[in-house]
DRENKE-215167 format. One record per residue: residue in one letter; x, y, z of N, C-alpha, C in turn. Coordinates in pm, whole numbers, plus 50000, padded with zeros to 5 digits. Example, Ala and Ser with C-alpha at 12.3 -4.5 7.8 and 13.67 -1.06 7.14 Angstrom:
A513194943150780512304955050780513204967050780S512854977550708513674989450714512905000350787
//
This chain:
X512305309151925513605302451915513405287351934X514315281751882513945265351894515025261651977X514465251652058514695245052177516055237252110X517135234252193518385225152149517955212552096X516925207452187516515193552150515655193052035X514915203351998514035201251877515205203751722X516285208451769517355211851671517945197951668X518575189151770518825177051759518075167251747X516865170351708515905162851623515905157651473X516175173251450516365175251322517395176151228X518665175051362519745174051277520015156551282X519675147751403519875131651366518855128151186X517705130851217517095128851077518145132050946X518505143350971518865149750847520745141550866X521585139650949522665126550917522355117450886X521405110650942520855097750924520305095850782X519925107050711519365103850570520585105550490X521305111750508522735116150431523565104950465X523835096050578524485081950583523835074550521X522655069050497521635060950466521635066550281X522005077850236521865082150109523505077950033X523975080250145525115078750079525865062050079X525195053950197525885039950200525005034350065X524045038350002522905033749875523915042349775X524175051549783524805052649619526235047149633X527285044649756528055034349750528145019049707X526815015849732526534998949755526014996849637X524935006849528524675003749410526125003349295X526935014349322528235016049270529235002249248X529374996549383529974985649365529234976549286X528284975549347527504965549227527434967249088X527274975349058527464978748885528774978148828X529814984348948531224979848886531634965548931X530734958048981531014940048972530814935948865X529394939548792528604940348716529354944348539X530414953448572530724954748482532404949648399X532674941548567534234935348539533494921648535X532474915748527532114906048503531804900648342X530984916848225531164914548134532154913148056X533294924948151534374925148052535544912548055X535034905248155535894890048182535084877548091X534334887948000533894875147868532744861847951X532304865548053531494852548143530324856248064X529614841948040528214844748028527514859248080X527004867247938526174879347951525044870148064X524564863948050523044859948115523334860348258X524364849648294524814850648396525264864448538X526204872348444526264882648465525114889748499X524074891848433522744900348480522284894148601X522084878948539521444878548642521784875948804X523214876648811523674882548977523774899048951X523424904648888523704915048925522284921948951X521684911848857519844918448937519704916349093X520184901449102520024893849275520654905049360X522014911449323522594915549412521464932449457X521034936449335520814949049343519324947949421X518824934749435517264931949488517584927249681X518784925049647519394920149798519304934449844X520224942549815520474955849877519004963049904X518214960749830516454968349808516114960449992X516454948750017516174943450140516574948950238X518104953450226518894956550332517954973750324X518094976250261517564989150214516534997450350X515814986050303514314986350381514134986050507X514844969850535515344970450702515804983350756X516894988650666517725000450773516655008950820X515795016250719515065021250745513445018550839X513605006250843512324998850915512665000951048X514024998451102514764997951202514325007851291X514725018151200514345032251273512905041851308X512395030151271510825038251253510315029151420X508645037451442507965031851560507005025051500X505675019251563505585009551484504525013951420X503965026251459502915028951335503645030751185X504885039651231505885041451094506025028551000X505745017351079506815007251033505624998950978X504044999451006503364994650923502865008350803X503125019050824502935026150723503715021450611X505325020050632506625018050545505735004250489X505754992450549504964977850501503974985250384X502814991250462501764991750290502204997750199X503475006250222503765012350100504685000850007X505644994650062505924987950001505934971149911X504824970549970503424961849946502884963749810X502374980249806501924984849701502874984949569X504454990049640505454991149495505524974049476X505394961949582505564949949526504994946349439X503604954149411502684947149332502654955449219X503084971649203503374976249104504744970649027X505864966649081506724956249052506404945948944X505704937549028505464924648972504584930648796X503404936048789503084942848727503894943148584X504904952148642506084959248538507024947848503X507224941648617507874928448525507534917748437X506154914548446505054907548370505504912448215X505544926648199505474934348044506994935848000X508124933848116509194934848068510224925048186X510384913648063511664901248137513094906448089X513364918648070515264926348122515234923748199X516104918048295517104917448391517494928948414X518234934348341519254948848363518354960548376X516594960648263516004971048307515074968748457X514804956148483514014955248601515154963248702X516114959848706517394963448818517544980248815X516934985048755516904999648684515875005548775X514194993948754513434997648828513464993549018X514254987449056514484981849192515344990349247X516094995549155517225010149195516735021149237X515625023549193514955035849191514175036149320X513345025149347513255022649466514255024349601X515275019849563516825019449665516885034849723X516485041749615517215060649606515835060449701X514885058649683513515065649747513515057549874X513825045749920514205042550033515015050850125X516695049550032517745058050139517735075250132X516895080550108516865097250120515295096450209X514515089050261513195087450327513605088250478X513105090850528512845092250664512365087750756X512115080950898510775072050924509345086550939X509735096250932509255108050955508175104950853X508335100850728507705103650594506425095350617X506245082450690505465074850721504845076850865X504665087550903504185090351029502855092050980X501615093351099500435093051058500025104650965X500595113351044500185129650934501075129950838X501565125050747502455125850655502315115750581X501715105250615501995092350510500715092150460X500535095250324499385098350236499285082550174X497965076950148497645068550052497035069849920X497055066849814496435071249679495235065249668X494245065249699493365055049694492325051849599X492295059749484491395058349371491915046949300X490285038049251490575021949229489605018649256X489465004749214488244993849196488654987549311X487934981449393488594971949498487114962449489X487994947349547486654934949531486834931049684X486114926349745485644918849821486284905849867X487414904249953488174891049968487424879250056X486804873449989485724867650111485564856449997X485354844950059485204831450048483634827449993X483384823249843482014820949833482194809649728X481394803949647480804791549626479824791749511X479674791749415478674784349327477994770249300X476934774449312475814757049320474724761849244X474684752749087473884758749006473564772248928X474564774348902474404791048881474574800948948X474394800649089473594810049208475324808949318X475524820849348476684821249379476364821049583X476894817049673476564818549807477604821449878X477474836149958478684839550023478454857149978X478944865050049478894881150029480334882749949X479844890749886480024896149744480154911649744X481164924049695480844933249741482184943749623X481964949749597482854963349550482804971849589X483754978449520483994996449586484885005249470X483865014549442484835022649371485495037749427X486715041949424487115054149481487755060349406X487915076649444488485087049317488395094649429X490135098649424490195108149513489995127049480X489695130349587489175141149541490345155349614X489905168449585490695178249643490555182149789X491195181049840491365187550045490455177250101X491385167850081490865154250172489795148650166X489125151250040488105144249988488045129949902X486975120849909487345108549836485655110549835X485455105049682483845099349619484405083049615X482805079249702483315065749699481755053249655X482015046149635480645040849570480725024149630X479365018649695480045006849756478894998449689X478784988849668478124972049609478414963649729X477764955249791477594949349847476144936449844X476484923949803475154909749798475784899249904X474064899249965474474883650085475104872949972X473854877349868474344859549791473544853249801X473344839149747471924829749735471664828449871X470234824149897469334825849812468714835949754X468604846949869468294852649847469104867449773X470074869549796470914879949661470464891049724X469724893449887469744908149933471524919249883X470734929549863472314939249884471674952149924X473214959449919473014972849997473994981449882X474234990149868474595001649817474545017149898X475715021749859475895034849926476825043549788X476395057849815477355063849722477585078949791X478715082749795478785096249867480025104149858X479945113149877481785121549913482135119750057X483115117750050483535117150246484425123650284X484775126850398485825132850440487005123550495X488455124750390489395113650424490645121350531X490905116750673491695120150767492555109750824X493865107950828494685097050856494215088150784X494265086650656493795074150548492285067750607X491705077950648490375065950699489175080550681X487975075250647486905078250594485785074650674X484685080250664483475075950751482495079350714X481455069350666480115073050630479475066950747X478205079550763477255079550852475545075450805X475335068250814473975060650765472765071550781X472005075150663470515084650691469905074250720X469655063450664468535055850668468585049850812X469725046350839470065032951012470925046751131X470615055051189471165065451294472005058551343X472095041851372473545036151456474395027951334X474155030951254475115023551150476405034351083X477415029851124478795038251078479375031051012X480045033250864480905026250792482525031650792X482765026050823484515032150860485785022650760X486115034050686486945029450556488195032050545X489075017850569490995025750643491485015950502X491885031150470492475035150338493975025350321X494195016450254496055019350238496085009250115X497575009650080497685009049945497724992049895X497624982350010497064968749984495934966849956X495354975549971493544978349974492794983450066X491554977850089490684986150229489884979750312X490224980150440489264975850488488094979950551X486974976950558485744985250581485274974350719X485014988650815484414984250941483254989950942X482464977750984480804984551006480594985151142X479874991951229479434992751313478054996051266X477034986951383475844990951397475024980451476X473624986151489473184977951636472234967751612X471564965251514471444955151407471644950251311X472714938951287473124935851141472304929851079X471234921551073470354917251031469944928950903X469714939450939468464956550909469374965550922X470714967050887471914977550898471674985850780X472034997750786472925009350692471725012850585X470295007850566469645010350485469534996650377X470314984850401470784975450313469824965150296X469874953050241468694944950233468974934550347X468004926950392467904915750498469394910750511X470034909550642470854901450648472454906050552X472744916550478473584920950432474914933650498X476004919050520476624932250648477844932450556X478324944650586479434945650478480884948050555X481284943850649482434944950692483434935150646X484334940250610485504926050536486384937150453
//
């Protein structure tokens, strides 16, 4: 039998998504019927869109907050990378298409998947990342003569079935010498994070936290100089 309190758990979630679902299909409503006594009052079409995109990108804000509000704070950086990721799938989609009225189509859609979400959905065991992709190396380097100086590094990933990810890593110090390291393996992915264990270096651990801005990779080990099997001086954390 379930406890009263685990029932009033589940019943605040479940109002709270049905207020939160329903103040979003109210608030898009008005907007479209602003939206649409605005064309029929003969005002500039252009004009018209384009408050009615602003308004519908305003609400995507309020949107977010409500729901940010309510989350703890692992929730609340889970909610951040996810919507990080739709920013940049966004931008993306708007690059290939300057509508006004269809971008507002795609920012809507977002709105609905905001107000029916939960902070529940972004909890550690629940908030999945997609992580197959090319990822580069954000690190600061330099060309002089050809010869590039500064670490240099990729990663390729493809996710796999029951928490599996194949992952493939590139890693160069850079001039002068252009040592690197390479790794390639299947891993086991748990709370968005991954861990390869070094054959070649017994204290070298690569630890790979998954999310949808990208990844960051922590190395541990007890000489960086001679780490992970890699060449002189090649550490790959960044």
């Amino acid at each position: 039998m379930k406890s009263r309190k685990h029932i009033s758990i589940i019943a605040f979630y479940l109002l709270y998504s049905l207020s939160s679902s329903a103040q979003s299909i109210e608030g898009v409503k008005n907007i479209e019927e602003k939206y649409k006594r605005c064309l029929d009052q003969g005002t500039d079409k252009a004009v018209c869109t384009e408050n009615y995109y602003k308004q519908i990108d305003s609400m995507l804000t309020v949107q977010y907050k409500m729901l940010r509000s309510k989350c703890d704070s692992t929730q609340k950086e889970n909610l951040k990378d996810e919507q990080l990721g739709w920013l940049i799938n966004r931008n993306n989609a708007f690059k290939l298409n300057k509508q006004k009225v269809k971008n507002a189509e795609f920012v809507k859609k977002k709105i609905n998947d905001l107000s029916i979400a939960t902070p529940k959905n972004y909890s550690i065991e629940n908030y999945v990342v997609r992580s197959t992709g090319y990822y580069t190396l954000d690190a600061k380097t330099k060309t002089i003569n050809g010869e590039t100086y500064g670490t240099t590094g990729e990663i390729y990933i493809k996710d796999l079935s029951n928490h599996k990810i194949a992952i493939s890593l590139f890693v160069c110090g850079g001039a002068p010498g252009n040592n690197f390291g390479t790794i390639a393996d299947t891993l086991s992915e748990e709370d968005n994070k991954a861990i390869y264990q070094s054959t070649d270096d017994p204290t070298c651990k690569l630890i790979f936290h998954l999310s949808n801005k990208g990844i960051f990779l922590e190395q541990i080990s007890k000489d960086n100089q001679w780490a992970c099997g890699f060449g002189y001086g090649v550490y790959a954390q960044g």
